[in-house]
N, C-alpha and C positions, 0 to 999 in steps of 0.2 A: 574486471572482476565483479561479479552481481552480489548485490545484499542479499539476494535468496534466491534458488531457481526459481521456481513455482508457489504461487499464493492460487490456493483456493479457496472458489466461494460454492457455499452448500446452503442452497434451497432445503429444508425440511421440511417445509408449509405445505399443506394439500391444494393449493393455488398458484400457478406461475407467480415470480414475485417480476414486476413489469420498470421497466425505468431504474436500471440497480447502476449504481457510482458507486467506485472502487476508488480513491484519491489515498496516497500515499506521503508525507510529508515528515519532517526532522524538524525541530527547535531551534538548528543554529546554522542553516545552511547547507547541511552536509549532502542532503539530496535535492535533486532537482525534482519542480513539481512535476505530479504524477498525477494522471486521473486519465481512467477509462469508465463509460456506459454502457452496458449490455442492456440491448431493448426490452430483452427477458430473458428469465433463467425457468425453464421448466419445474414442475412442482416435483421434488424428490429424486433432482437432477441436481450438476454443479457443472460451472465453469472454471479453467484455470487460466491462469495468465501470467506472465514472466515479464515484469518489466526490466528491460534494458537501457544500460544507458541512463542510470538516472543517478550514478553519484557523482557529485560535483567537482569538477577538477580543478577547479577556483579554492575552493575549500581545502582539496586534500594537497594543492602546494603549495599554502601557505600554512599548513599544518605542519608544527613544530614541535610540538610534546603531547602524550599521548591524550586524547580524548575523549568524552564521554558522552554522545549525544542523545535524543531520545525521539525514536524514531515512531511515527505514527500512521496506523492504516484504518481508516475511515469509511465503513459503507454508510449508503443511504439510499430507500425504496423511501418514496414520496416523504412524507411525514417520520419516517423510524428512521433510525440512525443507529449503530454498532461503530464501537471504536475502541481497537487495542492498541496499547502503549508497548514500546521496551527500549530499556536502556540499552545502547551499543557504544563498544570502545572500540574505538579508533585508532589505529596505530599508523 
């Protein structure tokens, strides 16, 4: 079961944005790390991407009562960095 079909990432800058990391990660384990690089994302373009395979089955059988962890998706072109948070429960 995926944490999400599809993450996209959207270029609005009137310049390709070159060297872009997508790194996906949880506070307590719950997913396994994540990171892909697109050499470049066209300027007023986007790429999608589906990561597969990335919750942890370590995690989810030793999960015993419900959970709450907080799941984080991190880009970063050279120097800038964008990063959103959210809580997810775990059952």
């Amino acid at each position: 079961m995926p944490l999400f079909s599809t993450l996209q990432v959207v270029n609005k800058g009137a310049e390709a944005a070159e060297n872009v990391e997508v790194s996906i990660d949880s506070s307590d384990g719950f997913l396994l790390p994540y990171s892909r690089t697109f050499a470049a994302i066209p300027f007023e373009s986007s790429v999608s991407l589906a990561p597969e395979n990335i919750l942890s089955p370590l995690y989810l059988t030793e999960l015993a009562d419900v959970a709450v962890t907080t799941v984080r998706v991190r880009l970063t072109c050279g120097k800038e960095q964008a990063e959103e948070s959210a809580d997810v429960t775990v059952l």
